[in-house]
C-alpha positions in Angstrom: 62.0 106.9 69.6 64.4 106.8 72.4 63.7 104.3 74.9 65.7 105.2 77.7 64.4 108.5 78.1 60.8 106.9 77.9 62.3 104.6 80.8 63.6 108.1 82.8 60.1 109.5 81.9 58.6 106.4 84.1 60.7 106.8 86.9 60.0 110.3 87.0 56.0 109.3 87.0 56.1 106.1 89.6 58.9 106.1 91.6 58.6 107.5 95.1 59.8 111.2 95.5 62.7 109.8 98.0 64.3 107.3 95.1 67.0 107.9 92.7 66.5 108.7 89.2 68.6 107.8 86.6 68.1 111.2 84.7 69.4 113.0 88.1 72.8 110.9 88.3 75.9 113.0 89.4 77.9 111.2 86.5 80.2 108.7 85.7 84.2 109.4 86.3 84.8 109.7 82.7 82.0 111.6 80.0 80.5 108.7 78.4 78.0 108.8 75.4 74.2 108.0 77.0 72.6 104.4 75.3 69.3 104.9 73.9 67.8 101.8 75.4 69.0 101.8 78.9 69.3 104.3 81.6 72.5 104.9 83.3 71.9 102.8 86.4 70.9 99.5 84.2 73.6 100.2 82.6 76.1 99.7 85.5 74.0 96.6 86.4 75.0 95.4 83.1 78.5 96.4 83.3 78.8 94.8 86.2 77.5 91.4 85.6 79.7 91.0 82.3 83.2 91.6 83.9 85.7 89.3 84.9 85.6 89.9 88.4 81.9 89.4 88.9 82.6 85.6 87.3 85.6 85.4 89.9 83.0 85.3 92.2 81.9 81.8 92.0 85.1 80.3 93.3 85.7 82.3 96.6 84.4 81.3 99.9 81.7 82.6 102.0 82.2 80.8 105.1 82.9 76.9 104.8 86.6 77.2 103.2 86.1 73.1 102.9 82.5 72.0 102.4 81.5 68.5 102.0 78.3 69.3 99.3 77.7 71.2 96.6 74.2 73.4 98.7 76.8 75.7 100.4 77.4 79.3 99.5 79.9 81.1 98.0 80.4 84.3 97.3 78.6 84.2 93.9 75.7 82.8 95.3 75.4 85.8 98.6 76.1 88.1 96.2 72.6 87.0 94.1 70.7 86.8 97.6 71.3 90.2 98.6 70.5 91.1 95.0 67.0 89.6 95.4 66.5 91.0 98.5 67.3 94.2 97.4 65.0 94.1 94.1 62.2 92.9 96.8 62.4 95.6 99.0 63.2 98.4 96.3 60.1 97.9 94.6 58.3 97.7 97.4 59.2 101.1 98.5 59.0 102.5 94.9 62.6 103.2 95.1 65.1 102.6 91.9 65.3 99.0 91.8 68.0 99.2 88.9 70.3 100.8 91.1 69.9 98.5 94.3 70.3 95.6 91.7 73.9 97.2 90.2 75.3 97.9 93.8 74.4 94.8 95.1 75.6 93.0 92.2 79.1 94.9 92.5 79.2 95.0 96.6 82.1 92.2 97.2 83.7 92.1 94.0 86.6 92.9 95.9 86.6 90.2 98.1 89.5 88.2 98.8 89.8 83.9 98.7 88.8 82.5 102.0 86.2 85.0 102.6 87.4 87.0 105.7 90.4 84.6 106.8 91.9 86.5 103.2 90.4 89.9 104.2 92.5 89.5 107.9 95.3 88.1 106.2 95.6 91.3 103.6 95.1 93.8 106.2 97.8 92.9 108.5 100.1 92.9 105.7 98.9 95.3 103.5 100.6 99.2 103.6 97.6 101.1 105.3 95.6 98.1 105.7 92.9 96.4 103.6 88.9 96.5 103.1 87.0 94.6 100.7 84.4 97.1 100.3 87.3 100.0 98.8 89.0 97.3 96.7 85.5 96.7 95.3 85.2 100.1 94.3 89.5 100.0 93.0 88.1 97.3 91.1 85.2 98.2 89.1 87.5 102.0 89.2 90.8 101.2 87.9 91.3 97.4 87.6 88.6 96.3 85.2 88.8 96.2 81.6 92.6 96.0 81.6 93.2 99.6 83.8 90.2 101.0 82.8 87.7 100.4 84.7 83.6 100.2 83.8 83.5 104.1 84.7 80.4 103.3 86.6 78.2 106.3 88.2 78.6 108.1 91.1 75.3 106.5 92.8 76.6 103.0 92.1 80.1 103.7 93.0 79.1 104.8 96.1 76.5 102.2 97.5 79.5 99.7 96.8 82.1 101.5 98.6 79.9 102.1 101.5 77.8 99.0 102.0 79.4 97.4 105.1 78.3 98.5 108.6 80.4 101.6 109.5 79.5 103.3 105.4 76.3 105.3 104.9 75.4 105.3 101.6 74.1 108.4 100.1 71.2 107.0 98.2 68.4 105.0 99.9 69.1 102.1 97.6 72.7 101.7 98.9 71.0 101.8 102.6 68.6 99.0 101.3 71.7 97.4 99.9 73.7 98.1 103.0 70.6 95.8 104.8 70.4 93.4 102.4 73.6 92.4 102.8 73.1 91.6 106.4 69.6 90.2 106.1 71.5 87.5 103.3 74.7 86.2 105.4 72.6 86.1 108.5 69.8 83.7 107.0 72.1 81.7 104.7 74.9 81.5 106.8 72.4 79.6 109.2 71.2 77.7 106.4 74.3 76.2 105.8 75.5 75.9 109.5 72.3 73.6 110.1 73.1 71.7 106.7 76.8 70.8 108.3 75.8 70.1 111.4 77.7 72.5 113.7 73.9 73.5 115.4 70.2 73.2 115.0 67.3 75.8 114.9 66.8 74.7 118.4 69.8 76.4 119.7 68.7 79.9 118.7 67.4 81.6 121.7 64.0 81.8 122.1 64.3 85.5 122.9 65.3 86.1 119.3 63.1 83.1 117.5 60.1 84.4 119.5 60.7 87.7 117.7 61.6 86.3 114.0 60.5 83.4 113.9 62.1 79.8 114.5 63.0 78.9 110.5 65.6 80.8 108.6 63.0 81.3 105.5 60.9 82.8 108.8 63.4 85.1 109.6 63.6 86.2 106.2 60.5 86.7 105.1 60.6 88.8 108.8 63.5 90.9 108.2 62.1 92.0 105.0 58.3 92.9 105.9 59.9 94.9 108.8 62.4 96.9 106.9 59.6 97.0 104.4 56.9 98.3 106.7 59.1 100.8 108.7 60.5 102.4 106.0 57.8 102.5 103.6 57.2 106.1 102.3 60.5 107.7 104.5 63.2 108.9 103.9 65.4 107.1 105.5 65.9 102.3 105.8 65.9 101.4 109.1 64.1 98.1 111.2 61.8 98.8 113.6 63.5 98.7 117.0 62.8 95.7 118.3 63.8 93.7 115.4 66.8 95.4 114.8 67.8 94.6 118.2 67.0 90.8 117.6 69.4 90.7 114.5 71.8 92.2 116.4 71.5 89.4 118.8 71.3 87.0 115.8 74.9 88.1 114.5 76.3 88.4 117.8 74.8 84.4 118.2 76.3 83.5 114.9 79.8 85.0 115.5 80.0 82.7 118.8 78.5 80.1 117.0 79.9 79.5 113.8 82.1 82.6 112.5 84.4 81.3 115.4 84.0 77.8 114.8 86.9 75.4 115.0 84.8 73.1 112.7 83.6 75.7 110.3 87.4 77.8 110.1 89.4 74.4 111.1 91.6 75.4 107.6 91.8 79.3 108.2 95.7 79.3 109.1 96.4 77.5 106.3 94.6 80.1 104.3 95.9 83.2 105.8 99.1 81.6 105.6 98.3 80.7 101.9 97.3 84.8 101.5 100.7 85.8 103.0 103.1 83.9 100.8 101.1 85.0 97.7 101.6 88.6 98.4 104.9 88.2 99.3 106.1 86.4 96.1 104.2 88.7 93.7 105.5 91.9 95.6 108.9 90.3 94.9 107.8 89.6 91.2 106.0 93.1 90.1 
């Protein structure tokens, strides 16, 4: 018996007519011979969370380049959250919840050290700039597996590459991803600003706690019924209005808040500096 096309037979039979299915991929980059357990998208989920890179993770900063306490995130640790989310909402909407899982999983693996302080630093010195979300995608393309890459499929390949705010995915689980990602840095990035002390729940406005709630598991367990509700059986992820507008004010709140925070990015020259130095000495030793 062949289980994975017993697994594709399921999909066919309970996922929603709007999800992915792993029988329909558009193919890896290279022919590869099918496994007779797992479908193509578990498959990249597994790829992905046996490389090097995805263990790299655990080390590189999410926002606190400095932290005092072993509770704050790192890049490892977002990565998982907006895996969960994803899973959540995925099933939910009957969509392919082994292909939100593998993009999720693979979303930042191209993230620099010092979360965006690196990302800043790279662009200004890199020829034609840099993004995290296309060195993600170099990554898991050419750099894995010693130049080989983990000759993931097309779906996967391209929720990673377009999961920050200016991509649009192709697939409703890379939009789910895409919002996922948001819904995790907003609500633990909160969590963690509270936990150093830099501001209180109070501080939030009460036009956007009124909306969402005045706890950051509140506003998670809000963004996610929304997204949830307004999307169920559509063809398209989106928030309802109004509470798309109050994450927008959320973000906006956190960036003036904390992403700019003297306190929370006191080390950030140091870092960029750090970033600068590196590339220059390994662009002198090829």
């Amino acid at each position: 018996m062949n289980i994975r096309e017993e697994l594709e037979q399921r999909e066919r039979a309970n996922l929603s007519p709007h999800a992915a299915h792993s029988a329909d991929t558009k193919g890896r980059l290279r022919p590869d011979i099918k496994c007779d357990i797992r479908p193509d998208f578990q498959r990249d989920r597994d790829r992905i969370l046996h490389c090097k890179s995805f263990r790299r993770l655990k080390d590189k900063t999410q926002v606190f380049l400095t932290p005092e306490g072993d509770h704050y995130r790192t890049r490892l640790t977002h990565t998982l959250e907006v895996s969960q989310n994803a899973r959540t909402i995925a099933k939910a909407l009957r969509l392919n919840e082994d292909l939100a899982e593998a993009i999720a999983l693979g979303h930042d693996l191209g993230h620099t050290p010092f979360g965006h302080a690196g990302e800043r630093a790279l662009d200004g010195i890199c020829p034609g700039g840099f993004s995290h979300s296309e060195q993600s995608l170099r990554t898991v393309d050419i750099l894995e597996k010693n130049g080989v890459g983990l000759n993931l499929t097309f779906e996967t390949r391209d929720g990673i590459k377009n999961h920050q705010t200016d991509g649009m995915p192709s697939t409703l689980e890379g939009k789910i991803v895409r919002f996922s990602d948001k819904i995790a840095y907003i609500h633990h990035d909160m969590d963690d600003a509270v936990r150093a002390g830099i501001l209180t729940e109070a501080d939030v406005p009460r036009t956007i706690s009124d909306i969402i709630g005045g706890t950051s598991g509140e506003r998670l367990d809000f963004f996610i019924h929304d997204l949830i509700s307004t999307s169920f059986d559509r063809n398209y992820i989106m928030m309802s209005p109004a509470v798309d507008q109050a994450m927008k004010e959320l973000r906006q709140f956190m960036f003036d808040r904390v992403y700019q925070n003297r306190e929370a990015k006191g080390e950030e020259e140091k870092a960029e500096n750090l970033m600068v130095m590196l590339f220059d000495h390994y662009r002198g030793h090829l």
